[in-house]
C-alpha positions as MATLAB code, in Angstrom:
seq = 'XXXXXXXXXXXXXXXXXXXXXXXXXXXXXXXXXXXXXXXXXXXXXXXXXXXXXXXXXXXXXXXXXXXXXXXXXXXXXXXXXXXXXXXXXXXXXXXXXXXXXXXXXXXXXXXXXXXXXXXXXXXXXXXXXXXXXXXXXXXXXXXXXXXXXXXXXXXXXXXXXXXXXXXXXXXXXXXXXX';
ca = [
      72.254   20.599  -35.119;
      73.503   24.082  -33.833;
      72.106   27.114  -34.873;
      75.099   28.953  -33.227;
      77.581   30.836  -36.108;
      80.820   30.818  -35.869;
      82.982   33.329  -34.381;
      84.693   35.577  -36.761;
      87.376   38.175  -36.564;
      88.226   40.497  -38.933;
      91.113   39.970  -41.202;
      93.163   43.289  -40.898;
      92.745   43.000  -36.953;
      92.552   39.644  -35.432;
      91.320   40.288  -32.104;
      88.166   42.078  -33.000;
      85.244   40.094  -33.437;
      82.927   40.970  -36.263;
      79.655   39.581  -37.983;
      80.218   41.668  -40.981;
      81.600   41.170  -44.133;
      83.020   42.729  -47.571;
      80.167   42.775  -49.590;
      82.468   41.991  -52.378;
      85.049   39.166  -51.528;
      83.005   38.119  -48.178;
      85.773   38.864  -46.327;
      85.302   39.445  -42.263;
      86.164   42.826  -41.299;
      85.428   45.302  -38.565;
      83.486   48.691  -37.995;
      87.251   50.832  -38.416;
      88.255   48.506  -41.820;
      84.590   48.737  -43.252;
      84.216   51.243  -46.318;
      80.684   52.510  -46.991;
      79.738   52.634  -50.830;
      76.894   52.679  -52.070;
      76.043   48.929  -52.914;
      77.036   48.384  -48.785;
      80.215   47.954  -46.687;
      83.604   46.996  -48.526;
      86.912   46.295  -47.016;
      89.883   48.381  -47.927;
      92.140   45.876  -50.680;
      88.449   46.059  -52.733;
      87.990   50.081  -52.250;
      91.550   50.293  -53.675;
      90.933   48.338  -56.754;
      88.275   50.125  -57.629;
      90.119   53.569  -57.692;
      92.692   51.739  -59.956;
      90.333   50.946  -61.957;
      88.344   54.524  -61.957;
      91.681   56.477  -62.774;
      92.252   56.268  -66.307;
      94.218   58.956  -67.201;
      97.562   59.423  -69.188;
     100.627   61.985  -68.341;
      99.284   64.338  -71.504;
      95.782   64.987  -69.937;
      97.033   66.849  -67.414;
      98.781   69.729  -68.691;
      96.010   69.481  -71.400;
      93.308   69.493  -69.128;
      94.637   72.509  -66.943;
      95.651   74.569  -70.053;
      91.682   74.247  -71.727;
      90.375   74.902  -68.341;
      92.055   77.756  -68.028;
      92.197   79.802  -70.873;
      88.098   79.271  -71.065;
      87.562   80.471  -67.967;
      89.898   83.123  -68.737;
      88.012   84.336  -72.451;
      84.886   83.608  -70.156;
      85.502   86.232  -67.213;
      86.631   88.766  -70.237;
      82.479   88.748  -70.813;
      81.954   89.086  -67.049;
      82.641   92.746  -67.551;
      79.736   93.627  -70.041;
      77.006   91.070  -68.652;
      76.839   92.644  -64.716;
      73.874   90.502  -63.385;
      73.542   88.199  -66.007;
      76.838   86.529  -64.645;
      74.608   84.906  -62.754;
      72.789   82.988  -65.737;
      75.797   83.056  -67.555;
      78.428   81.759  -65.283;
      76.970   78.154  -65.180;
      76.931   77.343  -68.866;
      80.242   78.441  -69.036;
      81.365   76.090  -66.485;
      79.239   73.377  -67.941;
      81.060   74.735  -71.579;
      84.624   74.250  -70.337;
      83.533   71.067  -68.094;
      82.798   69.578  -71.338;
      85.233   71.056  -73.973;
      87.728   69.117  -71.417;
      86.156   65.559  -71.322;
      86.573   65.724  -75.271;
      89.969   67.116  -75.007;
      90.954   64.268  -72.770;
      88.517   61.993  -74.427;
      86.523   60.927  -71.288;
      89.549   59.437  -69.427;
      88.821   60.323  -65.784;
      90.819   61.129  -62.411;
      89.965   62.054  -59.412;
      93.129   64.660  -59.482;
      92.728   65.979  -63.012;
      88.609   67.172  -61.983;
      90.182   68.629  -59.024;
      93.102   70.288  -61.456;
      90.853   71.578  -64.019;
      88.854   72.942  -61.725;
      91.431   74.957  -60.225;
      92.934   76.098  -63.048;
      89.245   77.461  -63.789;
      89.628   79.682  -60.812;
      93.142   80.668  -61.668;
      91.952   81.583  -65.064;
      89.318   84.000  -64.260;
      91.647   85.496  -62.005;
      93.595   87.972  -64.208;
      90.632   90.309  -64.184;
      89.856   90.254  -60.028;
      93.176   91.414  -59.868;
      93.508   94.256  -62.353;
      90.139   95.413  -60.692;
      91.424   95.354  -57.507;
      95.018   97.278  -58.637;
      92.899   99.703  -60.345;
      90.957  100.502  -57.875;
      93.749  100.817  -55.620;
      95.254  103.227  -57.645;
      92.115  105.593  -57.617;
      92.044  105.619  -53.932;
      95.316  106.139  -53.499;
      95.348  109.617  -55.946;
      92.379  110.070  -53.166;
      89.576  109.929  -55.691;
      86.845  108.229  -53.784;
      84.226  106.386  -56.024;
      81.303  105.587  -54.024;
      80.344  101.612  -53.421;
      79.214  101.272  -57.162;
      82.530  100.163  -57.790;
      82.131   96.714  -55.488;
      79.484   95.276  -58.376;
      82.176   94.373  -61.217;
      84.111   92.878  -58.390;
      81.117   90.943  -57.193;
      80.181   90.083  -60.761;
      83.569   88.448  -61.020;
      84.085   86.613  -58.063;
      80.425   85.316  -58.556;
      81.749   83.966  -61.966;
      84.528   82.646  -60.396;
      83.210   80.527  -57.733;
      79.776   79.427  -59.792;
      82.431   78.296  -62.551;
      85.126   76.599  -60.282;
      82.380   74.484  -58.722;
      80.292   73.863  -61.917;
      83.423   72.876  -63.466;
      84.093   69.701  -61.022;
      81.079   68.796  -60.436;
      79.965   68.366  -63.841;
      83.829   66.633  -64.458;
      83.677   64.292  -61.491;
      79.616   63.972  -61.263;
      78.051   61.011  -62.135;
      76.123   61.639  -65.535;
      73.031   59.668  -66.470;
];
């Protein structure tokens, strides 16, 4: 008896010789065709039928998702302007608010694109008010009124809000959840 193996070469490239294999459908494949997950290395035909399967979506959650996302973060930043420093307690529970207001709009259907999407359309929400505070202020220097740097903390309060949101927004949405 031989305790030699056999040689194997990987499926996708048939002059590379490999010992490992799709943890999935044992298939042979190489160091560039291996996919790392977390249950070990997969080949490529696998790691694509999982994202089939992960995407769930339909057309309607889209324009639903980006609309709710939106005008939250919109009525959120609108609050921005009275709290100051308590954006900063303030700005994650809205994101985690409008993270979850759209999983039950969409009713937990998931997509890669629509976490990215809504979170996006977070940021383009709270918008509106960065850019009247910037236009305003631009039109008090230019009348040559100069207002000291106590004018920078609104605008800091905001894009605080606007950054804590966008990224509490998809990572709660495309974070796993236990």
């Amino acid at each position: 008896m031989s305790s030699e193996q056999p040689t194997l070469y990987c499926a996708n490239h048939p002059n590379i010789t490999t010992t490992l294999r799709c943890n999935r459908c044992e298939k042979p494949i190489c160091s560039q065709c291996a996919i790392r997950t977390p249950t070990g290395y997969r080949c490529p035909e696998c790691v694509r039928g999982q994202l089939k399967v992960f995407s769930t979506t339909v057309w309607y959650d889209y324009p639903l998702a980006i609309a709710l996302a939106g005008i939250l973060s919109f009525l959120g930043s609108q609050l921005v302007t009275y709290l100051g420093f308590f954006t900063l307690f303030v700005a994650p529970i809205a994101g985690v608010v409008i993270a979850e207001a759209v999983r039950f709009a969409i009713r937990r259907r998931r997509s890669k694109s629509l976490f990215l999407l809504s979170a996006i359309s977070a940021a383009i929400g709270s918008l509106p008010n960065i850019l009247l505070y910037v236009v305003g202020n631009l039109l008090i220097f230019s009348q040559g009124r100069i207002a000291g740097f106590g004018f920078l903390f609104p605008l800091i309060w905001q894009g605080l809000y606007t950054f804590v949101v966008t990224s509490t927004v998809y990572y709660r949405l495309g974070g796993i959840r236990i």
